[in-house]
N, C-alpha and C positions, 0 to 999 in steps of 0.2 A: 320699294326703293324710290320712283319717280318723287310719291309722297313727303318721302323724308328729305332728297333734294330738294325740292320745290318752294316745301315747307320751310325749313332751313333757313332759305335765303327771301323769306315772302316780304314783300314792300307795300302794308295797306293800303297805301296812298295808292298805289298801281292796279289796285284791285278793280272787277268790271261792273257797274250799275246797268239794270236792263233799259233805266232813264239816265238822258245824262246828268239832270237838275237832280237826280238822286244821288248821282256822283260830288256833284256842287254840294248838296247839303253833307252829304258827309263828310269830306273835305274840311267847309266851314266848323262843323262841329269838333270836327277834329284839332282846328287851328285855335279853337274856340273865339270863333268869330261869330256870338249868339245875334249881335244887333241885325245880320242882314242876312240869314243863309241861301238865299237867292243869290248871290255875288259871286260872280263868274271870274275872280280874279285869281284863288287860290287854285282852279283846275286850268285857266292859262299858265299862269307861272309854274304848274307840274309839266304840264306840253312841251315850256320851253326849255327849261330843266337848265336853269341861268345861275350856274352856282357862283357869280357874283354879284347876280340880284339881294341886295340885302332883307327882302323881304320873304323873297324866296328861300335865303340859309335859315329866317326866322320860323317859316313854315315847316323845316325840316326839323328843324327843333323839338314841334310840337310831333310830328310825324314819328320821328325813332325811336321814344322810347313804348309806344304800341309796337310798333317792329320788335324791337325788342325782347316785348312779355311775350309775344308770339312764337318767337324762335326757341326763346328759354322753354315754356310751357311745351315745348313739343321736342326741344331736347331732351327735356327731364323724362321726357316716355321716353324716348329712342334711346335711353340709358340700356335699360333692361333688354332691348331690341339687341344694341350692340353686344350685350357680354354673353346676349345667348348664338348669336351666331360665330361661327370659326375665322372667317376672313375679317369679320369687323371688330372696333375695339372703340371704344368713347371717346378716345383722342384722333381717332380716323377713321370716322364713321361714313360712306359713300363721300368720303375727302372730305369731309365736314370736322373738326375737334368741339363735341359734345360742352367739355367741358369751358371751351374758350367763349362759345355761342353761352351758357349759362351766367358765366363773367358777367357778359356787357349787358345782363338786364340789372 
């Protein structure tokens, strides 16, 4: 259950590097920001979470649609999770709708 919430609603960008420059390069790679992945600007403007920073809504851009595959790729399992148990159902799955989370990839 924790897994399926969790999962659900995961935000890679949010994820934890054992380094923090491991966090930066994936970030950048993420933003596809190949010319400099040492550049410590995409994991400030995640810190400061400035959703009227125009750079930073640009970031989120690149950001969501891996959120996205994420959430789909593990609702399309939590399908057959839902219909087999009694209290849960696809469309309210631990308060999640299976199929709404599929939509947006």
């Amino acid at each position: 259950e924790n897994v399926c919430r969790e999962g659900l609603t995961t935000k890679l960008s949010m994820g934890e590097a054992t380094e923090e420059i491991d966090k930066v390069r994936i970030l950048n790679v993420m933003i596809e920001n190949m010319d400099n992945l040492d550049d410590e600007s995409a994991l400030e403007r995640l810190k400061v979470n400035d959703t009227n920073n125009e750079k930073y809504k640009e970031d989120l851009s690149f950001y969501t649609p891996g959120d996205n595959a994420l959430r789909c790729d593990l609702a399309l399992k939590a399908i057959s999770v839902a219909l087999s148990l009694e209290c849960q159902s696809p469309d309210n799955f631990f308060g999640h709708n299976l199929f709404e989370i599929i939509a947006n990839d």
